[in-house]
C-alpha positions in Angstrom: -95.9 60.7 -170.2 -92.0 61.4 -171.3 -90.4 64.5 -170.6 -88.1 66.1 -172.7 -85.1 68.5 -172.1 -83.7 70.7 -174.1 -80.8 72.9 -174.7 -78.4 74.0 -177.3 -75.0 73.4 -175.7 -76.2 69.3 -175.2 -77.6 66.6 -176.8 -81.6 66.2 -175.9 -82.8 64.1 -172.8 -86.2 62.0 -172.0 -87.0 61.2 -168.9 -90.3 59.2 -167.7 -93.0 61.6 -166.4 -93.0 61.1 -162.7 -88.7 60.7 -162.6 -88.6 64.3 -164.5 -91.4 65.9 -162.2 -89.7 65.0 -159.0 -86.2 66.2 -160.8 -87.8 69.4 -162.0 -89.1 70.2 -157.9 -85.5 69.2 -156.4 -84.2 71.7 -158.9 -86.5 74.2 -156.8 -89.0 74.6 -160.1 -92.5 74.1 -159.3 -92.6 71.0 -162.2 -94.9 72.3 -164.8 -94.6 71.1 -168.0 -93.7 72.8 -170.4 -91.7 75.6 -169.1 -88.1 76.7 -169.2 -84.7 78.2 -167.1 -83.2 80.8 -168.1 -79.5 81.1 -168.6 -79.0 83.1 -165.1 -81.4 80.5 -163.6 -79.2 77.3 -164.6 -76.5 77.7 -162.1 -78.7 77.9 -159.2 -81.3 75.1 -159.7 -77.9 72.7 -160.9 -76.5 73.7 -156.9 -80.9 72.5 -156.1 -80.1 69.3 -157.4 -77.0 68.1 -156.9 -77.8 68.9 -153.6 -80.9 66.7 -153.2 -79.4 64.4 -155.2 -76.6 64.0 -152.2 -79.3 64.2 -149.7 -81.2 61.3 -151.8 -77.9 59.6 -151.7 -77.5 59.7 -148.0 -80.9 58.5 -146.9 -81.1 55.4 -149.4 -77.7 54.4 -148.1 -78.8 54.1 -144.9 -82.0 52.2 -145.8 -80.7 50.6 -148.2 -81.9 47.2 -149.0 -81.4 44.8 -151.9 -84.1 46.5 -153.8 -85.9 44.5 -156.6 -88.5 44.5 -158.9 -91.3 41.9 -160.3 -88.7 41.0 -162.7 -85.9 40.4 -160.3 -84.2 43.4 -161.9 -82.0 45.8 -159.4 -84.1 49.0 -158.9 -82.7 51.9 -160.8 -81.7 54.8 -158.4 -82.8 58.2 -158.7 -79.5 59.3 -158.6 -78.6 57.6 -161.4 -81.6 58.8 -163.6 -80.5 62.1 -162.6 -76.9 61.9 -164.0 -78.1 62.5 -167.5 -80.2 65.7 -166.9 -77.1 66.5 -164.2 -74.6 66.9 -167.3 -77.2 68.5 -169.4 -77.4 71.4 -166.5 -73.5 71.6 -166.3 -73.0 71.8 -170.1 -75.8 74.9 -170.0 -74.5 76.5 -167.3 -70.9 76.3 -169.1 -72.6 77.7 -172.1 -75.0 80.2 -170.5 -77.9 78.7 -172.6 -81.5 78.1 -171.5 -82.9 75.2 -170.9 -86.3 73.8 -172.1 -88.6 70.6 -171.6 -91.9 69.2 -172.7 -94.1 66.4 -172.7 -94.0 64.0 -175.6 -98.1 63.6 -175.3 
């Protein structure tokens, strides 16, 4: 499953299923998909993630290990799939627009 999200003020972000779910509850949402923020509601569950997102940052730097896949690819951090829905939040919250997602299946 792909999750997409949505909003006027920025370009359109998609996300694997699980990466977006686990985004969508560290923003404090309960991760059903589809659904939607409100304008008023932006703000707040941007301050939800960025601030798991430090907490996330905090406890993989100090278990950090040379992580590596079956293709002896570096691991791609969740923070750094977040950074994309991150600005997305910030250019809504700037705007005051909603934002939306959905499943692409």
């Amino acid at each position: 499953m792909l999750v997409t999200f949505t909003c006027p003020a920025y370009a359109d972000i998609t996300l694997f299923g699980d990466v977006a779910l686990r985004l969508l509850k560290m923003m404090g949402h309960s991760g059903t998909v589809p659904s939607a923020l409100l304008a008023d509601e932006v703000p707040a569950a941007l301050a939800h993630l960025e601030a798991a997102i430090e907490a996330e940052k905090q406890s993989s730097q100090a278990t950090e290990v040379a992580a590596v896949d079956d293709d002896d690819e570096p691991a791609v951090s969740l923070t750094h799939r977040a950074l994309p829905l991150l600005e997305l939040l910030k250019a809504a919250a700037k705007d005051k627009c909603n934002v939306m997602w959905d499943s692409g299946s």
